[in-house]
C-alpha positions as CSV (number, residue, x, y, z in Angstrom):
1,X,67.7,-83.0,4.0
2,X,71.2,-84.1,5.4
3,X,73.4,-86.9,3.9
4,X,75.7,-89.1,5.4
5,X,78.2,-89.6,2.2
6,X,80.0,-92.7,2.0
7,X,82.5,-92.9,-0.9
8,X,84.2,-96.2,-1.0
9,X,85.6,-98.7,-3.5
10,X,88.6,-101.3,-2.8
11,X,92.0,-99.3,-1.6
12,X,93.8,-97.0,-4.7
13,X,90.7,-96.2,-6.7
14,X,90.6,-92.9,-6.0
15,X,88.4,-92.2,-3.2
16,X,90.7,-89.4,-1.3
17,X,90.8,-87.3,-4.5
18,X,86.9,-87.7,-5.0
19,X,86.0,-87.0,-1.8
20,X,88.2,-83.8,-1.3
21,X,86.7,-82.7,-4.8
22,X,82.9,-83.4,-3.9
23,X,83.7,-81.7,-0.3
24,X,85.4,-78.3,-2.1
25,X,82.1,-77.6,-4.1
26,X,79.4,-78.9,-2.3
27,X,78.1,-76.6,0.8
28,X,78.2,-77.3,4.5
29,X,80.5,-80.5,4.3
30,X,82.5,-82.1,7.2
31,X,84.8,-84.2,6.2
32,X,86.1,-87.7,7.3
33,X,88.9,-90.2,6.3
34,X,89.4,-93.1,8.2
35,X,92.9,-92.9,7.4
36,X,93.1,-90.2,9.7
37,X,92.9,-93.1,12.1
38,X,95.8,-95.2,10.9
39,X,98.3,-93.7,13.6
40,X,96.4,-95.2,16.5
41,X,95.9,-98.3,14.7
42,X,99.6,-98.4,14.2
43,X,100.2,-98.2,17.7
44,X,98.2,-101.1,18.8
45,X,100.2,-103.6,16.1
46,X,103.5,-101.8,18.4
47,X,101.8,-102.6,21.7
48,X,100.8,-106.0,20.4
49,X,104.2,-106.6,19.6
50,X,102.8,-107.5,16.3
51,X,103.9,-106.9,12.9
52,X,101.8,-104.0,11.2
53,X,100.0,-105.5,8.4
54,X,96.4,-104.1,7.8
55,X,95.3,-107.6,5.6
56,X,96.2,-109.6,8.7
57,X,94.3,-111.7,10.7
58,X,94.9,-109.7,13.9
59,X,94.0,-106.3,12.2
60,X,90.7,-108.1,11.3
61,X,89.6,-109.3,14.4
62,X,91.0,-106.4,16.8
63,X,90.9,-102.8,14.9
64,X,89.3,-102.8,11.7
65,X,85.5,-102.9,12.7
66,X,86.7,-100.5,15.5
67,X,88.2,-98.0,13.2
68,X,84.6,-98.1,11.2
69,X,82.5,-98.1,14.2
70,X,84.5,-94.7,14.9
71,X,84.6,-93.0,12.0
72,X,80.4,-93.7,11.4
73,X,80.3,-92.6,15.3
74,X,82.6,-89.4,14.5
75,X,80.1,-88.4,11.6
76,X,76.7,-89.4,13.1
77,X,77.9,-86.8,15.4
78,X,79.1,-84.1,12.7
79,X,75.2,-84.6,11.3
80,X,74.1,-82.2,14.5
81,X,76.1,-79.3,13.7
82,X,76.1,-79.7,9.5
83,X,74.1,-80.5,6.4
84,X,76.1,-83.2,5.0
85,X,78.9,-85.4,6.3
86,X,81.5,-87.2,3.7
87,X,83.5,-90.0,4.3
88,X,86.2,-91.6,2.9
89,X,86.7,-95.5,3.0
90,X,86.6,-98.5,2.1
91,X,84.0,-99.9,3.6
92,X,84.6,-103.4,2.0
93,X,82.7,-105.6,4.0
94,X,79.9,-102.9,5.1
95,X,79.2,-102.1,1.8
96,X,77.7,-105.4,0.9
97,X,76.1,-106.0,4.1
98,X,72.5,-105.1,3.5
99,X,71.6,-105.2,7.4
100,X,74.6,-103.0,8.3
101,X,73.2,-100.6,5.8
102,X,69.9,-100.4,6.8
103,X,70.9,-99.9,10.3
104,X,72.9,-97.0,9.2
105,X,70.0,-95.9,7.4
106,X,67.6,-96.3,11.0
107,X,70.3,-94.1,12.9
108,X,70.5,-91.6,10.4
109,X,66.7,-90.9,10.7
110,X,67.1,-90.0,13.9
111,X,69.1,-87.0,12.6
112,X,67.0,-86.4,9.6
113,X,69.1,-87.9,7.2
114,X,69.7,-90.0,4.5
115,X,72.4,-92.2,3.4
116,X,74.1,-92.0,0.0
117,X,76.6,-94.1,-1.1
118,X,79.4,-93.4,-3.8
119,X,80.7,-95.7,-5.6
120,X,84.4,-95.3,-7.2
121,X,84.7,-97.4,-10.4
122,X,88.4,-98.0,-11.0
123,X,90.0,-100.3,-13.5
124,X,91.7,-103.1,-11.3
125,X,95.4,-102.5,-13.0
126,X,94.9,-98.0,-12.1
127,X,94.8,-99.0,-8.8
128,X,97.7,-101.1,-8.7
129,X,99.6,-98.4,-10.5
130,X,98.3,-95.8,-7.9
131,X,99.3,-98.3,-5.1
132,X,102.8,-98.1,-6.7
133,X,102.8,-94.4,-7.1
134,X,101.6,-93.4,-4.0
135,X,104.2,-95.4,-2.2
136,X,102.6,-95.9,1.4
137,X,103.5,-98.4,3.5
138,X,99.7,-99.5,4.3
139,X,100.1,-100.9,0.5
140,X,103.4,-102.9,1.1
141,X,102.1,-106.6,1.7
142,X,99.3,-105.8,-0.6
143,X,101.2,-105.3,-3.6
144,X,104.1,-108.1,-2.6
145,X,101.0,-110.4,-2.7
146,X,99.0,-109.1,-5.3
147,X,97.7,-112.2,-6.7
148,X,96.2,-113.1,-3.3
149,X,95.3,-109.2,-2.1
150,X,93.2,-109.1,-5.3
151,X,91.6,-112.4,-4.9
152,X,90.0,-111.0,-1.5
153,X,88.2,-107.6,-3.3
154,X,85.6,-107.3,-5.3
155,X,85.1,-104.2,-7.4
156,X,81.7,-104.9,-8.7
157,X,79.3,-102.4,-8.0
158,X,76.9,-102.9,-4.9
159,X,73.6,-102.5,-7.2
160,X,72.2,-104.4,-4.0
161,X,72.4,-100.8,-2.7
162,X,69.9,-99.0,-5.6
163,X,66.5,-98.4,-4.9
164,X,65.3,-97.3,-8.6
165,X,63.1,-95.3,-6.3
166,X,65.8,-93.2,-4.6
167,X,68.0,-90.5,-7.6
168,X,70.9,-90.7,-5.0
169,X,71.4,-93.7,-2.9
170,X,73.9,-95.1,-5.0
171,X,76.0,-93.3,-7.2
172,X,78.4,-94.1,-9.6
173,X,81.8,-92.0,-9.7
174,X,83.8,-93.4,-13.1
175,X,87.6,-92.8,-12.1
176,X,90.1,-94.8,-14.8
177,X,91.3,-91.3,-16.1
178,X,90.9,-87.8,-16.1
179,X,87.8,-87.8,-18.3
180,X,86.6,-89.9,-16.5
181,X,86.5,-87.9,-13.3
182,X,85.5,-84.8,-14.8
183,X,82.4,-86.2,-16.3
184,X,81.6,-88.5,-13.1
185,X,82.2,-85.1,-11.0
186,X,79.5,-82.7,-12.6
187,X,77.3,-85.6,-13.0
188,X,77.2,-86.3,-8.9
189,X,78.0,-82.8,-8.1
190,X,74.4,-82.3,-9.9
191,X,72.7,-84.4,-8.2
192,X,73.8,-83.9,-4.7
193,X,73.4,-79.8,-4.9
């Protein structure tokens, strides 16, 4: 059966490296980053003459749903021409939205396929450290307002999502550290193949 992959957490937890990982040794993947969006986004803030900040009020209500409507759109369509499609966001507000997910879920049986979703478990003070390593500016009001950027997230795992039923609707990828990763990677990479 095809799967539409989701792999999200909160920003910095690790979700580029686990993704690019699960798409190397898994067969017949396409994948998708919504960051691969970010330069269009950029230039509506410029023609806005506003000031590019992706936790602001304007970003909310005039790109972000827009750059997830595109990215689920880009891989609905990747489902007709490959087995499995991965990707690579956030999906913050989606994520706990059972009626967005069980929409997803309706439109991906129409393409004979099922949704997974992985989770990326990440200690709240890695990703802060990874924001500050990776040095983009995307991260820059988020870590000069940390306190208030980390009030807004929740890292809890959506168990909402987990049909005891289902061995692969929601799965748990452990990324603190590098044992970590390797253990969470086998683990998912068994189920999935």
């Amino acid at each position: 059966m095809k799967k539409l992959i989701l792999v999200t957490s909160p920003p910095a937890s690790g979700k580029t490296y686990v993704c690019k990982k699960l798409a190397e040794v898994l067969t017949h993947v396409v994948y998708l980053d919504k960051d691969t969006l970010i330069p269009l986004s950029k230039q509506i803030f410029v023609v806005a003459g506003e000031e590019y900040n992706r936790s602001s009020d304007f970003f909310n209500k005039n790109i972000r749903d827009y750059e997830y409507e595109t990215i689920v759109a880009l891989a609905l369509e990747a489902l007709d021409y490959d087995n499995i499609v991965l990707i690579n966001a956030p999906f913050t507000k989606e994520i706990r939205d059972l009626g967005y997910i069980n929409g997803l879920k309706e439109k991906l049986k129409e393409k004979k396929a099922s949704l997974v979703i992985v989770w990326v478990e990440t200690a709240v003070d890695v990703t802060r450290q990874r924001m500050i390593a990776r040095n983009s500016e995307r991260d820059t009001w988020k870590l000069e307002h940390w306190g208030e950027y980390i009030a807004g997230r929740n890292f809890d795992i959506p168990i909402a999502l987990d049909d005891p039923g289902v061995k692969d609707d929601l799965l748990i990828f452990k990324n603190s550290n590098d044992e970590e990763f390797k253990t969470s990677l086998k683990h998912i990479v068994s189920i999935l193949d």
